[in-house]
C-alpha positions in Angstrom: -46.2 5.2 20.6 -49.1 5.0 18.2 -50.5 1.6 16.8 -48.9 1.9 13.5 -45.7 0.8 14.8 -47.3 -2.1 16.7 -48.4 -3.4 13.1 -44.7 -4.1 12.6 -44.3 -6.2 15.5 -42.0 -8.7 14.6 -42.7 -12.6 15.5 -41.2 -12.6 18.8 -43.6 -9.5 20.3 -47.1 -11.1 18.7 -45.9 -14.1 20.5 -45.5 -12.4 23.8 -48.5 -10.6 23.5 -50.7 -13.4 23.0 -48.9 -15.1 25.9 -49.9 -12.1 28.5 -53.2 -13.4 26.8 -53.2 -16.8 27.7 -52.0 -16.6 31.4 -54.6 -17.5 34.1 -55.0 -15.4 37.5 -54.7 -17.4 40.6 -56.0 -16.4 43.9 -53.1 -17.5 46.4 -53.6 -16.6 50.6 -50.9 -14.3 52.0 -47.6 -13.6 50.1 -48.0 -15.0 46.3 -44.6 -16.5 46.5 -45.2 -19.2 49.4 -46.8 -21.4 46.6 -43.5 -21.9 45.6 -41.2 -22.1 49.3 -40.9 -25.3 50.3 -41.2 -25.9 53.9 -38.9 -26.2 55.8 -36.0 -25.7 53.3 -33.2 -23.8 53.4 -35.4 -20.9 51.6 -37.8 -21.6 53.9 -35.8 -20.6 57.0 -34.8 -17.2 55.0 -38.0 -15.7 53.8 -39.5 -16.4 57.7 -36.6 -14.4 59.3 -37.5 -11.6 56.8 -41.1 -12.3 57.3 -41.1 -11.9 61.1 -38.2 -9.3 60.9 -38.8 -6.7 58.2 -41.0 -4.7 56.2 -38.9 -5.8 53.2 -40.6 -7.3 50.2 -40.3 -11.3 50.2 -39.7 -11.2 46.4 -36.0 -10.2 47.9 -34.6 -12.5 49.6 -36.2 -15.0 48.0 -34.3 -14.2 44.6 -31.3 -13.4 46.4 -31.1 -16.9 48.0 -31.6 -18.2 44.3 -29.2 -16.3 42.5 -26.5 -17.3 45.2 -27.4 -20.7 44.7 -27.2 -20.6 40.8 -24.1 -19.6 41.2 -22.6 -22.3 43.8 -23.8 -24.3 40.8 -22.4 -22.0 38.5 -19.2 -22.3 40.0 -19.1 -26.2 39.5 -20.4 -26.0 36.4 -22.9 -28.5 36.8 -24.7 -28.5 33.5 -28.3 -30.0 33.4 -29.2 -32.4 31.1 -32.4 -34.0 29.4 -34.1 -34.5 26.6 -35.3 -31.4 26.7 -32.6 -29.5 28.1 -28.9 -29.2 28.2 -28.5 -25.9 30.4 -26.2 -24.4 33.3 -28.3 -23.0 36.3 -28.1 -19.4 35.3 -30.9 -17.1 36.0 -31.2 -13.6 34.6 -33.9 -11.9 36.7 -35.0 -8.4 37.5 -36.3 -7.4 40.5 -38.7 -3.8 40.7 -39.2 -2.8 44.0 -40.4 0.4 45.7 -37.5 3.2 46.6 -36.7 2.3 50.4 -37.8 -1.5 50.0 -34.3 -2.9 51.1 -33.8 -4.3 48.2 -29.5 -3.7 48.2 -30.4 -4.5 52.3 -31.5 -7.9 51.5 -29.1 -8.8 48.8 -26.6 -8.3 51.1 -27.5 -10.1 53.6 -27.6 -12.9 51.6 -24.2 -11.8 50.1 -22.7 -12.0 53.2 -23.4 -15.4 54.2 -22.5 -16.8 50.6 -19.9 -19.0 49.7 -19.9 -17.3 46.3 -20.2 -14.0 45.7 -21.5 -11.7 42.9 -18.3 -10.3 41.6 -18.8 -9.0 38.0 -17.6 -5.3 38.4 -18.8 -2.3 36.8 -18.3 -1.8 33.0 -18.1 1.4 30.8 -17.5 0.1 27.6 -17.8 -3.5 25.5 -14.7 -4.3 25.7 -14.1 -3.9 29.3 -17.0 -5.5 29.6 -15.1 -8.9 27.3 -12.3 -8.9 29.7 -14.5 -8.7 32.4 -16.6 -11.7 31.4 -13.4 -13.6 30.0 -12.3 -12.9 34.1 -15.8 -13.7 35.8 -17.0 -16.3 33.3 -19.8 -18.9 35.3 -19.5 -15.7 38.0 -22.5 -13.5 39.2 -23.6 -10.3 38.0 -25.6 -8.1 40.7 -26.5 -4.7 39.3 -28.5 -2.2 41.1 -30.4 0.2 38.9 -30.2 -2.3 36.5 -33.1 -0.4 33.8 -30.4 2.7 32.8 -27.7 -0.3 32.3 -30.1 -2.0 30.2 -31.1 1.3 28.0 -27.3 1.5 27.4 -27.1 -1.6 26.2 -30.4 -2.0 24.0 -28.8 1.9 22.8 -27.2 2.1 19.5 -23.6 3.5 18.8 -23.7 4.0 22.7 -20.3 3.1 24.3 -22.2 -0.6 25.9 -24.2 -1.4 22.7 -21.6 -4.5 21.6 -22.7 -6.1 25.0 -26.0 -6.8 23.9 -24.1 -9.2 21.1 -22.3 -10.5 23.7 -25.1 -11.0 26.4 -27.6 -12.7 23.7 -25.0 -15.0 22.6 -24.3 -15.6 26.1 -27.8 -17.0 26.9 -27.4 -19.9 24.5 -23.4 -20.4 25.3 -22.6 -19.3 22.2 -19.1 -18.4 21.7 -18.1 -14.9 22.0 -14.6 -13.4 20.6 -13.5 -10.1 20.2 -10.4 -9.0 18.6 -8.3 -5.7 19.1 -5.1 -4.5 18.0 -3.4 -6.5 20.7 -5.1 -10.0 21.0 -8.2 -11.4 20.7 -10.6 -12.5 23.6 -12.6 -15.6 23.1 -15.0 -17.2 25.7 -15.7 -20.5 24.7 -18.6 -21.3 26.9 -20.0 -17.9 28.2 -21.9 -18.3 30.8 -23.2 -15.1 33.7 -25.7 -15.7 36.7 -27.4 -11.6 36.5 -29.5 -10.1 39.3 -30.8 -6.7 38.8 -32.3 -4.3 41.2 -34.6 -1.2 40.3 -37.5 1.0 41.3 -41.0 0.3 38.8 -41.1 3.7 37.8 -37.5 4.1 37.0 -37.7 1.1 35.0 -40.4 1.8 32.8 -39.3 4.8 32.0 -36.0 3.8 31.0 -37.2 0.9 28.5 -39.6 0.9 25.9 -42.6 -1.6 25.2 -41.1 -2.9 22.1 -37.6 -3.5 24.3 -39.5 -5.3 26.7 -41.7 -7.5 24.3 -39.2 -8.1 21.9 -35.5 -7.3 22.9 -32.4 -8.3 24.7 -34.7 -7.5 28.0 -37.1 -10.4 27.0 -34.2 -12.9 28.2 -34.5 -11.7 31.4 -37.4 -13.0 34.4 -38.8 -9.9 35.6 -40.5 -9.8 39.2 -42.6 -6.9 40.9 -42.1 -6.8 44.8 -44.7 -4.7 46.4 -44.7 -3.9 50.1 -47.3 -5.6 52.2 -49.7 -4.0 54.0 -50.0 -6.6 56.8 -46.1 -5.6 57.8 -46.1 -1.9 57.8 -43.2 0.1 58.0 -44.1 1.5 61.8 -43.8 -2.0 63.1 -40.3 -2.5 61.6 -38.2 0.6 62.9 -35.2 -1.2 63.2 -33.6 -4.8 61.5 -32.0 -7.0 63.8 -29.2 -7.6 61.1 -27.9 -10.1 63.3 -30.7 -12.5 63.5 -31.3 -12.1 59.3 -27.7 -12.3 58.7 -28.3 -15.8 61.1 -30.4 -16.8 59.0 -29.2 -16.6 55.6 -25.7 -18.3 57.2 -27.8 -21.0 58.0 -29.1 -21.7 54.7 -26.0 -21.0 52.7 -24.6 -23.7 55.3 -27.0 -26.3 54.1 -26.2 -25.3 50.6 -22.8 -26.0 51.2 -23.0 -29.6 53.1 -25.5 -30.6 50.0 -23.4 -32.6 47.2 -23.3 -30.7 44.5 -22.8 -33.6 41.0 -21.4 -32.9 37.4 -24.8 -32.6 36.0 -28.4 -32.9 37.2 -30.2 -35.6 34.3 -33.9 -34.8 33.7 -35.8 -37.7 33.3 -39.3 -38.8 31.0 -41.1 -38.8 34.8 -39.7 -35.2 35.5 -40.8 -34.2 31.7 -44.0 -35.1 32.0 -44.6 -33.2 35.3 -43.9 -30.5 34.1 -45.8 -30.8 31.2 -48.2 -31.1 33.4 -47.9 -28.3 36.0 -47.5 -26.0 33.2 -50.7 -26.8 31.9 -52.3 -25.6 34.8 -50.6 -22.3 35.1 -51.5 -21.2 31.2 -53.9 -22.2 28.4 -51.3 -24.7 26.4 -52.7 -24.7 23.0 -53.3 -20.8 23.3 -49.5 -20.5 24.5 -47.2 -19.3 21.4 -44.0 -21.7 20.8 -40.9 -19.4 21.3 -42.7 -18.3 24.7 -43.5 -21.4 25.8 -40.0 -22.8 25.4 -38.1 -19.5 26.9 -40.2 -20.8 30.3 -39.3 -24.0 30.0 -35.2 -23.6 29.9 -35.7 -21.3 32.6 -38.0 -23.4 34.6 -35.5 -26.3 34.0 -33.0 -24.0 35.8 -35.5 -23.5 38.8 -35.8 -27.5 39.1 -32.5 -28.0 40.0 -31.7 -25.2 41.8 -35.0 -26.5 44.1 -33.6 -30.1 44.1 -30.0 -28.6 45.6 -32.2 -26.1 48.0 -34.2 -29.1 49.3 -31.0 -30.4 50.3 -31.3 -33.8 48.1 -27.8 -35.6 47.5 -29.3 -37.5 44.3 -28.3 -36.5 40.2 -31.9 -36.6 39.1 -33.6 -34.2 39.1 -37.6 -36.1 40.3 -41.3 -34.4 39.6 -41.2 -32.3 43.0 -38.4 -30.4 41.8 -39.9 -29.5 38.0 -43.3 -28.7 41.0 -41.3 -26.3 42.3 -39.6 -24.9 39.3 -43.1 -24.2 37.4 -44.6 -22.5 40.8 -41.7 -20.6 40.5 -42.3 -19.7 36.7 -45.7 -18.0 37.8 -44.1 -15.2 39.4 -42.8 -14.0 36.5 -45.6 -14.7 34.1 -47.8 -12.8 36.1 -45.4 -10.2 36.2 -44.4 -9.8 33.1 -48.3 -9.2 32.4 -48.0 -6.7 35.1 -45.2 -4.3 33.5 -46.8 -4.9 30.0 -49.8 -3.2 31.5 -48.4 -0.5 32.9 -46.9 0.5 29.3 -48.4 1.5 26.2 -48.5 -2.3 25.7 -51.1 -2.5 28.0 -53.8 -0.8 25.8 -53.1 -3.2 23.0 -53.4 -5.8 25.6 -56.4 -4.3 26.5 -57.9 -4.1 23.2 -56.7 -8.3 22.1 -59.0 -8.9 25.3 -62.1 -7.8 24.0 -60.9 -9.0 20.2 -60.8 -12.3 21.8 -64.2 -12.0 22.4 -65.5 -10.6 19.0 -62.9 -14.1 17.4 -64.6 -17.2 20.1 -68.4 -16.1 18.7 -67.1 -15.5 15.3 -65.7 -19.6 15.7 -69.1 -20.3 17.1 -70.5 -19.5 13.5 -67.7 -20.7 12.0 -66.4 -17.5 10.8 -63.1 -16.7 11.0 -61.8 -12.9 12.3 -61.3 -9.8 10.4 -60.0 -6.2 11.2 -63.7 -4.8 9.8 -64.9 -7.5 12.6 -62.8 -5.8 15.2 -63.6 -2.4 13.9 -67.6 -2.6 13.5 -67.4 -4.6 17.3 -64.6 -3.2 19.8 -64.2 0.7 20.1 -60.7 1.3 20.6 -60.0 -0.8 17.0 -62.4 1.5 15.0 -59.1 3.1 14.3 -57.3 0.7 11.1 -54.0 1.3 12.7 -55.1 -0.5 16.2 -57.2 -3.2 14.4 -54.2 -4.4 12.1 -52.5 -4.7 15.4 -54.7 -6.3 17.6 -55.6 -8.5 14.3 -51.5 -9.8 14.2 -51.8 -10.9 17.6 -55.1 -12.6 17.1 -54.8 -14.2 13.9 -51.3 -14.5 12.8 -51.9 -17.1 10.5 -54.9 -15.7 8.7 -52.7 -12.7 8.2 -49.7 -14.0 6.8 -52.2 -15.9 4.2 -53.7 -12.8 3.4 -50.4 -11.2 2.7 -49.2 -14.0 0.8 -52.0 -13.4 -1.6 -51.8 -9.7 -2.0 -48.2 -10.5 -3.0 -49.4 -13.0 -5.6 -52.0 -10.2 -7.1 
């Protein structure tokens, strides 16, 4: 895709891009996700038996356990409420993992042990999929090669496109309603826990860069497993399934003897730590608005989905639990960078990093940043087309004034 099209980004993409921009790289010892494992928790207990056991990406079971947990949640229907938030714990996340990982291995494993179990069943049109939603409403969603589902669905006129409608209205639990000949199908309160499985390569062939920055697939978390090199595959020739599947019981078990209430309040203590955490994880003035709040309903999610994994029997949701929720949210900020940068994305990316550059000693001199600034100083923006591109993401404001007064000439 050439930077032309990138000068039509709408609102939504600029705002993405410039939050790949803001995000701070953290240095973390051993597996980046044991920032956010408590110890000694029930998730805790899971990622060491697949730790000590496997070859298997942590990334795994550690979503696994989460989605499984959303949807104990899920199937109370415990809302969560603040004055920030007034959510269900649903999570949409993708997981991109090597071919051979384990990824359906460690799924079900935790599948097994669960009380609830992902039951959403496959779909080959929209309104199969209505009457499966109407059936499976506050249900869970696993899908394995999740990125061709996806292109169906972001495809128009294809025989899934209507399920994007659905899906997007879904993640605000908007009411959906379809009507046929026969009757008409109306979820009041749609809600879906969704776990998806697929390869990295698969994936980002399947979806496009403007899909991914500003699309249907921006609702969901994305996470990139890798293997690790410190558990190669020789030393793992066979699982003991029987020890891992002891495991995950053994969490879901605590799951289950943990009181599970109406609703989990958010209080101004909880609020403020997250402002807080959040602050350290990205640059907050730098961090655009629709961005900013997508993490924070998600993160909401996290905290209480932490503060029934920790096993606490309490309604309120305290500052450990938004902790835990915003260590969680780095996972997929980082990641999200990640598959940007592997896409044609990642040259415009690229190129804002070096604009930003040219725009903080403009500021110094109290100039403000122009495309003929970007094109005289950063070589990949000599061409107009990638300037007025890397200039939207840099200076939407200065842009949208100088449109306005091209329009008033």
């Amino acid at each position: 895709m050439g930077f032309a099209q990138w000068q039509a980004m709408t609102r939504d993409a600029q705002e993405t891009a410039r939050a790949m921009l803001s995000i701070k790289d953290r240095e973390v010892g051993g597996w980046r996700g044991l920032l956010a494992v408590p110890p000694g928790s029930a998730l805790d207990g899971v990622i060491q038996a697949f730790y000590q056991g496997t070859d298997i990406p942590l990334e795994l079971p550690f979503f696994a356990l989460l989605h499984f947990a959303s949807g104990m949640l899920l199937e109370r229907r415990t809302r969560i409420v603040g004055n920030a938030t007034n959510c269900y714990a649903d999570l949409w996340t993708v997981v991109l993992a090597p071919s051979g990982a384990g990824k359906t291995f460690a799924h079900n494993i935790l599948a097994n042990a669960s009380p609830v179990k992902s039951t959403f069943p496959e779909v080959n049109s929209g309104a199969r999929f209505i009457e499966a939603f109407k059936q499976h409403n506050f249900g869970l969603w696993f899908q394995d090669e999740i990125a061709q589902k996806l292109k169906q669905i972001e495809t128009p006129n294809s025989p899934l496109a209507d399920i994007k409608e659905y899906m997007l209205r879904a993640y605000g639990y908007d009411k959906i309603e379809r009507s046929t000949k026969k009757e008409t199908i109306t979820i009041d309160t749609p809600c879906l826990g969704v776990l998806g499985l697929n390869t990295p390569e698969s994936f980002l062939r399947a979806l496009s860069p403007e899909s991914l920055m500003d699309g249907f697939a921006q609702r969901f978390a994305f996470v990139w497993a890798e293997r690790d090199p410190k558990r190669p595959m020789r030393n793992f020739p066979l699982y003991n399934t029987q020890a891992l599947g002891a495991a995950a019981q053994k969490a879901l078990d605590q799951l289950r003897a943990t009181p599970i209430p109406d609703a989990y309040k958010v209080g101004d203590d909880a609020e403020t730590a997250f402002r807080e955490a959040f602050g350290l994880l990205c640059d907050g003035a730098a961090l655009p608005e629709s961005f900013f709040r997508r993490i924070l309903f998600r993160s909401f999610k996290y905290a209480a989905l932490y503060h029934f994994i920790l096993g606490k029997a309490s309604d309120t949701l305290d500052a450990e639990d938004i902790g835990w929720g915003a260590r969680a949210s780095t996972l997929h900020l980082n990641d999200m960078r990640r598959i940007l940068s592997e896409t044609k994305a990642g040259e415009l990316l690229t190129l804002a990093r070096k604009g930003q550059a040219v725009q903080a000693k403009l500021a110094a001199k109290g100039k403000p940043l122009t495309e003929r600034a970007l094109r005289q100083s950063v070589w990949g923006c000599r061409d107009a087309d990638a300037a007025a591109a890397v200039y939207a993401v840099l200076a939407p404001s200065q842009r949208k004034k100088a449109e306005r007064c091209a329009a008033d000439v």
